[in-house]
N, CA, C and O atoms as a DFTB+ gen file, in Angstrom:
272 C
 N C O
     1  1      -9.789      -9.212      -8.424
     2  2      -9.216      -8.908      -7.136
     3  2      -8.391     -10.101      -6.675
     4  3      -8.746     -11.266      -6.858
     5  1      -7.270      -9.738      -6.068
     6  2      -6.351     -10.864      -5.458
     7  2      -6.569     -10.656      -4.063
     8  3      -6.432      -9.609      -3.429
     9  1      -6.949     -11.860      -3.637
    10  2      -6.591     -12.133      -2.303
    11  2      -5.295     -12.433      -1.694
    12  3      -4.467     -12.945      -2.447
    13  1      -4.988     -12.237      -0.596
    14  2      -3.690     -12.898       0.333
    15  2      -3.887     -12.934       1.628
    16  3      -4.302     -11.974       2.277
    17  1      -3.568     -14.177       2.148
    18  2      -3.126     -14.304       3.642
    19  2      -1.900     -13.897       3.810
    20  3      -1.059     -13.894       2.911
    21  1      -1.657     -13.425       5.281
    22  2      -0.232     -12.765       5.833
    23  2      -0.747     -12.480       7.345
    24  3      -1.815     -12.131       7.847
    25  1       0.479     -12.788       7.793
    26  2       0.779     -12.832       9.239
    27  2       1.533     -11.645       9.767
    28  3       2.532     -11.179       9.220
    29  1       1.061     -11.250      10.716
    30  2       1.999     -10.432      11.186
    31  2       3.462      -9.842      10.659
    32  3       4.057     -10.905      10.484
    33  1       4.101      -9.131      10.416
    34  2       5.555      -8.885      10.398
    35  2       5.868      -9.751       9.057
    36  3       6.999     -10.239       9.068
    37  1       5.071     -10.043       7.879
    38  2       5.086      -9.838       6.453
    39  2       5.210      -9.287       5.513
    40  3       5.249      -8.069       5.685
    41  1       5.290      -9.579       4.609
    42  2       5.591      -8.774       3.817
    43  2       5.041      -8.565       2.347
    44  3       4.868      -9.651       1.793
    45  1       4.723      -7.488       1.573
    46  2       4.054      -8.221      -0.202
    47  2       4.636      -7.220      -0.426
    48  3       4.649      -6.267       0.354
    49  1       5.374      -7.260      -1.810
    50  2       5.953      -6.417      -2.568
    51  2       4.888      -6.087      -3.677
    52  3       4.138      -6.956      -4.123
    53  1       4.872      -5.049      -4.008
    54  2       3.894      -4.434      -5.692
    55  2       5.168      -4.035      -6.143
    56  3       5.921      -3.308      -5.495
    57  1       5.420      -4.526      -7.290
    58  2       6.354      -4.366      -8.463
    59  2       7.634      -4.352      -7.929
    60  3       7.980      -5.458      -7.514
    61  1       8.591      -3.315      -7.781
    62  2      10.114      -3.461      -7.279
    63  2      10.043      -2.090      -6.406
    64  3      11.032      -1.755      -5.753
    65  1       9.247      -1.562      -6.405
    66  2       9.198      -0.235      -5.492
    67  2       8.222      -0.479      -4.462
    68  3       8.873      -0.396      -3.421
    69  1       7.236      -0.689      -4.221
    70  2       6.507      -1.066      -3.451
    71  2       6.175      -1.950      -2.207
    72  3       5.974      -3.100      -2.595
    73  1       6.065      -1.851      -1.059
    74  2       6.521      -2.827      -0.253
    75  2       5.156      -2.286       1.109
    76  3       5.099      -1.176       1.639
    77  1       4.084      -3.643       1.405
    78  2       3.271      -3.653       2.184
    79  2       3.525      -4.624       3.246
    80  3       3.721      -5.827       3.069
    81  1       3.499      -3.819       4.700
    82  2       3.791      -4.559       5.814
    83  2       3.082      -4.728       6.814
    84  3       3.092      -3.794       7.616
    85  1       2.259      -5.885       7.133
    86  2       1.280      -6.505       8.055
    87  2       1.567      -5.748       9.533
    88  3       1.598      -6.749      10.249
    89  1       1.696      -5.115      10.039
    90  2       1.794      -3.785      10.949
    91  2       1.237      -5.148      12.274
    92  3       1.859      -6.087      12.769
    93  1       0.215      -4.790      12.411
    94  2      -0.846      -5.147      13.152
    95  2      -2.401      -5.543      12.798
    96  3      -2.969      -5.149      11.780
    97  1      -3.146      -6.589      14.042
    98  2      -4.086      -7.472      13.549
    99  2      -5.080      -7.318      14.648
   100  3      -5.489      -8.384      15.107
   101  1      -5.500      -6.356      15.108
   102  2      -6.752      -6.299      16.239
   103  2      -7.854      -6.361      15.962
   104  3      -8.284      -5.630      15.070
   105  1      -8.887      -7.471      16.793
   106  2     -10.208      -7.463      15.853
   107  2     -10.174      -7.899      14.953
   108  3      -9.662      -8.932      14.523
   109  1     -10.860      -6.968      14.460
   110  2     -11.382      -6.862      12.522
   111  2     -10.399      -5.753      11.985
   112  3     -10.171      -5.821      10.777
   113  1      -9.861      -4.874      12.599
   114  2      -8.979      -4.164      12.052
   115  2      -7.345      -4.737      11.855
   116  3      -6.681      -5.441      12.614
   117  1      -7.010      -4.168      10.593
   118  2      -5.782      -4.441      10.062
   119  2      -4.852      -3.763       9.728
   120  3      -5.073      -3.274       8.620
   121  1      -3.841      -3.463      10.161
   122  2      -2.742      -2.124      10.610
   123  2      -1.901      -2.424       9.368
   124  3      -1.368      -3.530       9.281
   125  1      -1.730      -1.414       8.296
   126  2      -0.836      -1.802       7.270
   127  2       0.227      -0.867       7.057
   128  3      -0.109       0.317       7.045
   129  1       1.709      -1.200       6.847
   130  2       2.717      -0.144       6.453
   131  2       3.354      -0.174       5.339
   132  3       3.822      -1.207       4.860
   133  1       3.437       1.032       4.787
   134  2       3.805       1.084       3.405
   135  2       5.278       1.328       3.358
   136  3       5.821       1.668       4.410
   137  1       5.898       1.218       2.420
   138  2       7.005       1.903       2.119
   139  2       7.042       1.994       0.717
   140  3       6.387       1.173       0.075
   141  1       7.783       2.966       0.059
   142  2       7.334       3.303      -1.330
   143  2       7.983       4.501      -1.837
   144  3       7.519       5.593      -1.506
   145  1       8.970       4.437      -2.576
   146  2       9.602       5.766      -2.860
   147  2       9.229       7.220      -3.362
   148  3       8.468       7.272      -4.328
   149  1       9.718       8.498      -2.771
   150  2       9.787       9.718      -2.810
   151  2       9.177       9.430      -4.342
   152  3       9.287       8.204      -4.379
   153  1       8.845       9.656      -5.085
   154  2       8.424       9.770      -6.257
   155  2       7.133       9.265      -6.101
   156  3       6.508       9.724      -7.058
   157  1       6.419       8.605      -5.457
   158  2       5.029       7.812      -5.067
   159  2       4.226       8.112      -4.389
   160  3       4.444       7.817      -3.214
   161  1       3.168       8.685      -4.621
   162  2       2.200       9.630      -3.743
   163  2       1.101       8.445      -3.806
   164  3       0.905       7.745      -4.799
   165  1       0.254       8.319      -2.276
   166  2      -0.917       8.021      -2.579
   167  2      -1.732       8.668      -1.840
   168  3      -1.633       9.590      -1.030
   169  1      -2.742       7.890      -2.347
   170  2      -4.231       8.394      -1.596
   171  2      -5.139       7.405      -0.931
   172  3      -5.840       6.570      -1.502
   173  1      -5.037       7.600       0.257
   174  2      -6.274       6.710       1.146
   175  2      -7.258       6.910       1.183
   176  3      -7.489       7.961       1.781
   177  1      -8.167       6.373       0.793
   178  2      -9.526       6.364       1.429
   179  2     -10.579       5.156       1.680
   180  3     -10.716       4.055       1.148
   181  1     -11.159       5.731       2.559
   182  2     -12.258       4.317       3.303
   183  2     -12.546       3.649       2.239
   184  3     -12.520       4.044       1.074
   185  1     -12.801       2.699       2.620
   186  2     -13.914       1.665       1.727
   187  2     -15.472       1.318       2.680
   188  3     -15.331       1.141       3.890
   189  1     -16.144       1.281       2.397
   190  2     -17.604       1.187       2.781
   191  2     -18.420       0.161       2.068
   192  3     -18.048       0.021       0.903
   193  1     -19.315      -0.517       2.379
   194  2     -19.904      -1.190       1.685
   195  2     -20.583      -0.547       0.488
   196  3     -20.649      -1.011      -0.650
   197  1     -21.126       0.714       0.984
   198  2     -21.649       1.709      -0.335
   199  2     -21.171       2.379      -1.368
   200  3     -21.806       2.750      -2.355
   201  1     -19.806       2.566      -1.091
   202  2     -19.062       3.442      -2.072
   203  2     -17.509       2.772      -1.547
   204  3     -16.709       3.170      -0.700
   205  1     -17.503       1.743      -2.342
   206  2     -15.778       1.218      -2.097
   207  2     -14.923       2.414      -3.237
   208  3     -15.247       2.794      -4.363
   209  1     -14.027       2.678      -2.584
   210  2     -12.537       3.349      -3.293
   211  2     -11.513       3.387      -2.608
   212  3     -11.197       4.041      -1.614
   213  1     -10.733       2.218      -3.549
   214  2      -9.345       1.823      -2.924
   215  2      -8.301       2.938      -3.019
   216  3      -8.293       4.003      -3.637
   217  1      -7.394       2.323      -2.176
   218  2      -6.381       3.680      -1.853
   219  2      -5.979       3.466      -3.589
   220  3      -6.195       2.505      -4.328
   221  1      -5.351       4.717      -3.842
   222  2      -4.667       4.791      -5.286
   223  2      -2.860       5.319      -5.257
   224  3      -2.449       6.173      -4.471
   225  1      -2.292       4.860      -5.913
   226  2      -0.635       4.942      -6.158
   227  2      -0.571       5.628      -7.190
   228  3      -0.969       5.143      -8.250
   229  1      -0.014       7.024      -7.130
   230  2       0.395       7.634      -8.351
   231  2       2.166       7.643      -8.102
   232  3       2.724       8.059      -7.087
   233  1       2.913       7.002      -9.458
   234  2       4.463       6.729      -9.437
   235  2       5.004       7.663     -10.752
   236  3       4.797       7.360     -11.927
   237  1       5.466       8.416     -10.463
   238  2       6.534       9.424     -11.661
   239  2       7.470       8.639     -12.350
   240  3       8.598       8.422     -11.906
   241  1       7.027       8.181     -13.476
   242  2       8.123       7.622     -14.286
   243  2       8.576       8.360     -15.897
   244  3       7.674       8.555     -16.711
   245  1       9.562       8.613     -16.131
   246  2      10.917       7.940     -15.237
   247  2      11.390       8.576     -13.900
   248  3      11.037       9.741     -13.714
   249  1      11.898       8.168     -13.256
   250  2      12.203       9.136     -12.094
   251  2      12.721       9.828     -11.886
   252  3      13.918       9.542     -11.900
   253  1      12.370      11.352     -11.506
   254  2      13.497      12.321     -11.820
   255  2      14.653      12.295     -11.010
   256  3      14.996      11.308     -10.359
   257  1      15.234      13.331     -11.043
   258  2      16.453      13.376     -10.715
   259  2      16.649      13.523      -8.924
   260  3      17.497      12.980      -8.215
   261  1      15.582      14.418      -8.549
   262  2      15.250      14.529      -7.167
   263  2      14.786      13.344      -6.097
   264  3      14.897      13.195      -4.880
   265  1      14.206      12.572      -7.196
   266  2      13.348      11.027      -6.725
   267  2      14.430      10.204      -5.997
   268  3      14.533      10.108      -4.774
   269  1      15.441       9.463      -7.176
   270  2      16.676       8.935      -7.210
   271  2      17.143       8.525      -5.447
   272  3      18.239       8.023      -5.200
C-alpha cells in the first residue's frame, strides 16, 4: 500500500488517465474527486475495519471508438 499526504485542491494522477482531487477535509472525513475517462467505470465501496474493499477501476483497452 502507498501512502500520500495532500492538501486541499491537489492533485495525484494514476497512470495518464486518471486524476484524484483532494475535494475536501472535515474531521476524519475526506472528500475525493475523480476524473477519469468515458471508457472507466468504477466501483465504490466502504471500507470497514471488518471487510475492507477498495473502490475498483475497470479501463477498456484499447479504447474504442466511442471512448476517444
Amino acid at each position: 500500500m502507498l501512502t500520500l499526504t495532500r492538501n486541499i485542491g491537489e492533485t495525484i494522477r494514476i497512470g495518464d488517465d486518471i486524476e484524484v482531487h483532494v475535494v475536501e477535509v472535515r474531521g476524519n472525513t475526506v472528500r475525493l474527486g475523480f476524473k477519469a475517462p468515458a471508457r472507466c467505470r468504477s466501483t465504490a465501496r466502504r471500507s470497514t475495519s471488518r471487510s475492507p474493499r477498495p473502490a475498483v477501476w475497470r479501463c477498456a483497452w484499447p479504447p474504442t471508438r466511442s471512448a476517444r
